[in-house]
C-alpha positions, -999 to 999 in steps of 0.1 A, spaced: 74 731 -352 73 695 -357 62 674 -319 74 648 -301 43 626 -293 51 621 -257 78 596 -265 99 610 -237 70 617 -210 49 583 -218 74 566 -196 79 585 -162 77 570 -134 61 582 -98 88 574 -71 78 602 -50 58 578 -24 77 543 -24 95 547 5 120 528 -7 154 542 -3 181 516 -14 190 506 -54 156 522 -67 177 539 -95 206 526 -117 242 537 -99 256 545 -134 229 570 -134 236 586 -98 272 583 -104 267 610 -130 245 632 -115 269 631 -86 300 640 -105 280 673 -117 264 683 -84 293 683 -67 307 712 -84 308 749 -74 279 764 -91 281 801 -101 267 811 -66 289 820 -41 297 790 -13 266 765 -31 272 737 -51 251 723 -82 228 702 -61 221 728 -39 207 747 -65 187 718 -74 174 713 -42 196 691 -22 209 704 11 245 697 22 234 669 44 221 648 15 256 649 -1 269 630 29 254 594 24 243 598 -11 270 569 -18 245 546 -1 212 557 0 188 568 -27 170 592 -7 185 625 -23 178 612 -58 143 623 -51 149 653 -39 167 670 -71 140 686 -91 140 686 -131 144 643 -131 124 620 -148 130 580 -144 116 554 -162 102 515 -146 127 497 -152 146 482 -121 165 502 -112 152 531 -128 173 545 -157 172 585 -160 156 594 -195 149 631 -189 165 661 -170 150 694 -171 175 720 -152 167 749 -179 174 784 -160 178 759 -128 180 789 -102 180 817 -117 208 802 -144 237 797 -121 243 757 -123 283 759 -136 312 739 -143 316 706 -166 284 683 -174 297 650 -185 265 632 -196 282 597 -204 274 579 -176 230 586 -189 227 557 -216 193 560 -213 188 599 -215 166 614 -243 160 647 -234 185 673 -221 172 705 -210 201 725 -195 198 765 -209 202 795 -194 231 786 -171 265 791 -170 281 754 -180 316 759 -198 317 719 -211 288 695 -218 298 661 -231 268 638 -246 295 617 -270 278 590 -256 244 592 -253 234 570 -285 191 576 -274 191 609 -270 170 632 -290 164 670 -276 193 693 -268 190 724 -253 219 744 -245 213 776 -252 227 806 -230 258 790 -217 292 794 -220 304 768 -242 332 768 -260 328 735 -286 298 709 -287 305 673 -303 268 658 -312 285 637 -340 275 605 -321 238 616 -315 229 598 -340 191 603 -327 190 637 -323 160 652 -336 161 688 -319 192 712 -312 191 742 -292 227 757 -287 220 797 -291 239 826 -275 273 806 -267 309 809 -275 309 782 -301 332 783 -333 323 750 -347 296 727 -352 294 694 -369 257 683 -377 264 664 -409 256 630 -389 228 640 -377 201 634 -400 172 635 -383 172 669 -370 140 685 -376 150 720 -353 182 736 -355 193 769 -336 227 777 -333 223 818 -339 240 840 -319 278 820 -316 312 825 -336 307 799 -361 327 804 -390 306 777 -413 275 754 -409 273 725 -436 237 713 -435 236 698 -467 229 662 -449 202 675 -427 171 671 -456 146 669 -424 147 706 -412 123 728 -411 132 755 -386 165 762 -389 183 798 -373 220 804 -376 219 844 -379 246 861 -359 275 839 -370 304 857 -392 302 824 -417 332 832 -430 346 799 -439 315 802 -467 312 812 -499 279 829 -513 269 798 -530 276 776 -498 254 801 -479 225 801 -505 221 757 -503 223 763 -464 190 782 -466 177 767 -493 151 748 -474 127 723 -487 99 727 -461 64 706 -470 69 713 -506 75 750 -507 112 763 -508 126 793 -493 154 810 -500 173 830 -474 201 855 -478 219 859 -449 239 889 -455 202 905 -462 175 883 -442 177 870 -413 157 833 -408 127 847 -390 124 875 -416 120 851 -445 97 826 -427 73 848 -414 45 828 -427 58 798 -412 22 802 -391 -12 814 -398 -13 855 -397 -52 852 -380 -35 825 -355 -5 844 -342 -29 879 -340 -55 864 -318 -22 848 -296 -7 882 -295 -38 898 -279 -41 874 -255 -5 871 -247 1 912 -239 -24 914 -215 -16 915 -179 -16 879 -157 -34 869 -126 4 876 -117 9 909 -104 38 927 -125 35 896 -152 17 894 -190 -1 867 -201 30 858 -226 53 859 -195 35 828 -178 37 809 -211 76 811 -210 80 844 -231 102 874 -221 97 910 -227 127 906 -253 106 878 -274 78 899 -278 94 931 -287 96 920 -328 67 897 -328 49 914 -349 76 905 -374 94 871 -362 78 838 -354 109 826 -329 82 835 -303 57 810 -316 85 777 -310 85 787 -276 54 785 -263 44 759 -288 75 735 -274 72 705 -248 70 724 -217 94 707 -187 80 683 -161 81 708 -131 69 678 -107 90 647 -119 81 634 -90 45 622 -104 39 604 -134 22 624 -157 21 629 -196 29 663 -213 9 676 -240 28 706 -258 12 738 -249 -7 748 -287 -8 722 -318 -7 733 -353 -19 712 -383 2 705 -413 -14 734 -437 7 761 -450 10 785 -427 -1 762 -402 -31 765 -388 -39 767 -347 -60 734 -335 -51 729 -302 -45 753 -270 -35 737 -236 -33 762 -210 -44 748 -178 -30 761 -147 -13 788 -160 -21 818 -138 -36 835 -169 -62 866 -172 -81 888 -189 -104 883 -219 -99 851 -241 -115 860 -278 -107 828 -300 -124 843 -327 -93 845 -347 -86 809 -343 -114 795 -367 -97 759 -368 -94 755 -334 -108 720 -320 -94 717 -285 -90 747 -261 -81 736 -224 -76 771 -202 -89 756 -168 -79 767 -136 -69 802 -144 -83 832 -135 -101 843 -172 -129 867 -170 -141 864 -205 -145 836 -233 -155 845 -270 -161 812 -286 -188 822 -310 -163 821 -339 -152 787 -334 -172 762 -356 -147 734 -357 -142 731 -319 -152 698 -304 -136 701 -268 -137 729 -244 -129 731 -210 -128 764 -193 -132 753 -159 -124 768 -123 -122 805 -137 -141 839 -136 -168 834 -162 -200 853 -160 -213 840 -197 -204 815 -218 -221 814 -256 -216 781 -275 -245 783 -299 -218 780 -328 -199 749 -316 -222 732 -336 -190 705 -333 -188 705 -295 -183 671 -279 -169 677 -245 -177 707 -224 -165 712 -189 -172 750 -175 -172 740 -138 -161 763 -109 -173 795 -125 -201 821 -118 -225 815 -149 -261 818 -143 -275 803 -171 -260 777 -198 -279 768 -231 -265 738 -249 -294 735 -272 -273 743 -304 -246 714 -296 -261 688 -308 -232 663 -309 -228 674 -272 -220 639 -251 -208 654 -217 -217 690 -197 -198 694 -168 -217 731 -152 -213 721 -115 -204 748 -90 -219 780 -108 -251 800 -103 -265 783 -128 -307 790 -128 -312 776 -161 -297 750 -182 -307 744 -213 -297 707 -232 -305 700 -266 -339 676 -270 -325 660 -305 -316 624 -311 -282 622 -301 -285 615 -264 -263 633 -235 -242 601 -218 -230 622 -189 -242 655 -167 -229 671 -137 -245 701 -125 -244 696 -88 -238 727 -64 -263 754 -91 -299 770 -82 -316 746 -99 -350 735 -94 -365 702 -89 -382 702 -122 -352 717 -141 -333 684 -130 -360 662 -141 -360 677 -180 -321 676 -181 -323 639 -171 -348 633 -195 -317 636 -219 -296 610 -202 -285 580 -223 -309 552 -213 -279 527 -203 -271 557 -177 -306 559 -163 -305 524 -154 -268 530 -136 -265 536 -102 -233 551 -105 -238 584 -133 -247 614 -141 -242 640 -113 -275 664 -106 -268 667 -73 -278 691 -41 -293 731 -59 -286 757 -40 -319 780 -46 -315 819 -43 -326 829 -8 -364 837 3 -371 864 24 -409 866 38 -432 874 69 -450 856 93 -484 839 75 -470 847 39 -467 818 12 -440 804 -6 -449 790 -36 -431 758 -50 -462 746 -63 -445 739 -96 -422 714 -79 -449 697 -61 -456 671 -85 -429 657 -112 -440 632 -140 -468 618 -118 -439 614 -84 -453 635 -51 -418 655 -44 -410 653 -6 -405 685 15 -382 687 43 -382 719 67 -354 721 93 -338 747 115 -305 743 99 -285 723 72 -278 696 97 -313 686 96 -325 694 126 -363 691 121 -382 723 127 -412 717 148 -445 712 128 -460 743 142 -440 762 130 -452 756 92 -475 741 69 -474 729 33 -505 722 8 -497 712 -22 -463 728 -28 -473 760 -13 -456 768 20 -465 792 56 -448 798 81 -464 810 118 -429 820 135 -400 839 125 -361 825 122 -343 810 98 -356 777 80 -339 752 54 -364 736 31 -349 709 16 -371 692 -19 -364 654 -33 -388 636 -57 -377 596 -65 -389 604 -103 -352 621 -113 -325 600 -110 -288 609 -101 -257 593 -92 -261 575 -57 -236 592 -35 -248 629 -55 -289 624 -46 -309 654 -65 -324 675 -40 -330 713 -36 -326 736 -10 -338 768 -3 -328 791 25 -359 812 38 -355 838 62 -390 843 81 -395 881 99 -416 893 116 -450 916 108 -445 953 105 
């Protein structure tokens, strides 16, 4: 499905923490929201703003203060001054009761209407000339007039009670669902920019066969397709709208269960248990989770990426997942998706990641999961790889060669391996591993030379070594770490890790190797000036050594 390129979401605004309570927003703008949130909504004894989150107090001096603007979720403002309302995002606003008449006229600047799954019985948007996604699906209404939408580049209108529809004006709709309504015709001879269009479940019976047969005959990137509607329905005929590889390695991903008890995979991505019932033979699946999702904090500015990207081949071809934050599990094989450049599942709770397939990808960033391994000897491509926050013990990097920034910090990492070609690493964080002293020296051997000379950089950081259990008069040996390109590494011994010094009697050190005379529990703590890390991140390693004693 064709994207939007942020052109709605490049402009929010944060307002969340101005403080400012009087004429921060435009009154056209609050007039209308208060003309609809007023209303009864389909729950007994609330109104629409309640279910938005406004409490009944609010209502009472929203005539004169600004403060309950903030307050209803699904809004997204841009800088003017005041701030004109471009987006609203109230799709199944909670759990799809919002009700009665949405009159959108007084929203000049609006662009993106999200207001599905409710139960709305009139929506007028006559007058928004700007705006360019409609979604309106799973209402209960009766007509829709987008003839002055002039804009409108994305319609959404399924599963209502409409019986007519006039899109002949509107010629730059790429995406077109009105399926599922009493439509008795649908002329979209005008509309030469579609390319996903579904009007199945609609008698059509103001239309001839041949009337039928140019509606569905669809010039899409060269290739035309003809549909039958009294035979096919849209999904049926474009079923190789996307890459058969692609959508396989999404569906078994998608079934398995989320870090949400009772909840798939697919489910936290937006699908139902209804939308994954015909997968295997429809792609209306794919538009959802490929679409913008909504701004669920319009509070913050922030930009929104759509969820996966698809290239322009035919069938299109998966290059770009983002899944961050999505409360997703289980085992991630992208093995399937051999075009794949960008995959973003951070934060999640993913126990396994099969990247081995994936030649062409360039950015990865896997962060804050459940990882125990992570292969990347064929992202010969890789640029950008952040695998932060998981439980990996060892990390080779020697096959990435066009490798500019590792981000390993906060594993178990005991060995990290970083490629010693030409192309130069400009930026490493591996604070909080098991590194050694002498392992941080080689990886900052790869460091850019501009970013050894910073004093603000890379990240090596404090190692936490694996814990050393001896007796009385046995030796430690960190002779290895006692001397590092021709630097004399310092060792600390304390009696905990808030440096209290432990007496010197109680230890001795020669030449990296340690003793200690006396049982308890000791901190040695190893520096060398030779390896150079960011200033407020020193490289040091520590090793907790519990001392028993003999017999």
């Amino acid at each position: 499905m064709k994207k939007n390129n942020n052109r709605i979401t490049d402009t929010a605004i944060d307002m969340g923490d101005t403080g400012e309570a009087c004429k921060m927003y435009n009154e056209d703008d609050k007039e209308g929201l208060r003309a609809f949130l007023r209303q009864p909504s389909a729950e007994a004894g609330k109104t629409n703003g309640e279910l938005v989150g406004l409490q009944r107090d609010d209502l009472r001096d929203w005539e004169t203060s600004d403060t309950w603007v903030e307050k209803v979720k699904g809004l997204v403002w841009n800088f003017e001054s005041p701030s004109r309302l471009i987006e609203i995002n109230w799709s199944m606003s909670a759990g799809g009761n919002l009700a009665g008449t949405l009159n959108a006229g007084l929203w000049r600047d609006l662009t993106r209407l999200d207001c599905s799954g409710n139960q709305l019985t009139a929506l007028d948007v006559s007058a928004l000339k700007t705006l360019a996604y409609l979604l309106v699906g799973n209402n209960r209404l009766n007509a829709l007039d987008v003839r002055k939408n002039g804009e409108l580049d994305f319609l959404s209108c399924p599963n209502n009670r409409l019986t007519g529809l006039d899109v002949s004006r509107n010629t730059k709709l790429y995406y077109l669902d009105c399926s599922n309504n009493q439509l008795a015709s649908v002329d979209g001879t005008r509309n030469t920019r579609i390319e996903s269009l579904n009007c199945d479940n609609n008698p059509l019976t103001a239309m001839d066969e041949d009337a039928k047969k140019a509606l569905f005959a669809l010039d899409f990137e060269g290739m035309c397709f003809q549909m039958f509607f009294e035979n096919k329905s849209y999904e049926q005929v474009m079923n190789k709208l996307y890459n058969e590889d692609d959508k396989e390695g999404l569906r078994m991903f998608l079934r398995q269960p989320s870090a949400e008890a009772g909840k798939t995979n697919g489910e936290q991505l937006r699908l139902h248990a209804s939308d994954m019932n015909n997968w295997e033979n429809d792609e209306a699946w794919i538009e959802i989770i490929s679409s913008l999702p909504s701004n669920d904090n319009p509070s913050k500015r922030m930009v929104i990426r759509p969820e996966l990207v698809w290239n322009s081949e035919s069938p299109k071809r998966l290059t770009e997942i983002m899944w961050s934050r999505k409360n997703l599990a289980g085992s991630l094989d992208a093995g399937k998706w051999s075009m794949l450049k960008s995959l973003h599942c951070a934060d999640n709770g993913i126990s396994t990641l099969d990247v081995r397939s994936n030649t062409s990808l360039d950015d990865l960033d896997c962060s804050n999961n459940r990882l125990t391994a992570l292969n990347t000897d064929a992202n010969t491509a890789l640029f950008r790889l952040d695998c932060s926050g998981n439980q990996l013990s060892a990390l080779d990097t020697r096959a990435n060669k066009q490798l500019m920034t590792i981000i390993g910090s906060y594993n178990q990492l005991t060995s990290l391996e970083v490629s010693k070609d030409k192309t130069p690493v400009f930026f490493i964080n591996c604070n909080a591993n098991r590194l050694q002293l002498s392992d941080l020296f080689s990886i900052m051997e790869r460091f850019d030379e501009k970013e050894k000379d910073r004093e603000l950089g890379s990240i090596l950081g404090e190692q936490y070594l694996p814990l050393q259990k001896i007796r009385i008069n046995s030796e430690l040996d960190f002779s290895g770490e006692n001397v590092i390109d021709g630097v004399s590494t310092q060792f600390t011994v304390t009696l905990s890790q808030n440096d209290t010094p432990a007496p010197a009697s109680d230890y001795s050190i020669t030449d990296g190797k340690i003793k200690f005379f006396r049982a308890g529990i000791y901190y040695l703590t190893m520096t060398n000036e030779a390896i150079i890390s960011d200033r407020q991140y020193p490289a040091k390693a520590i090793a907790k050594i519990e001392v028993a004693e003999n017999g």
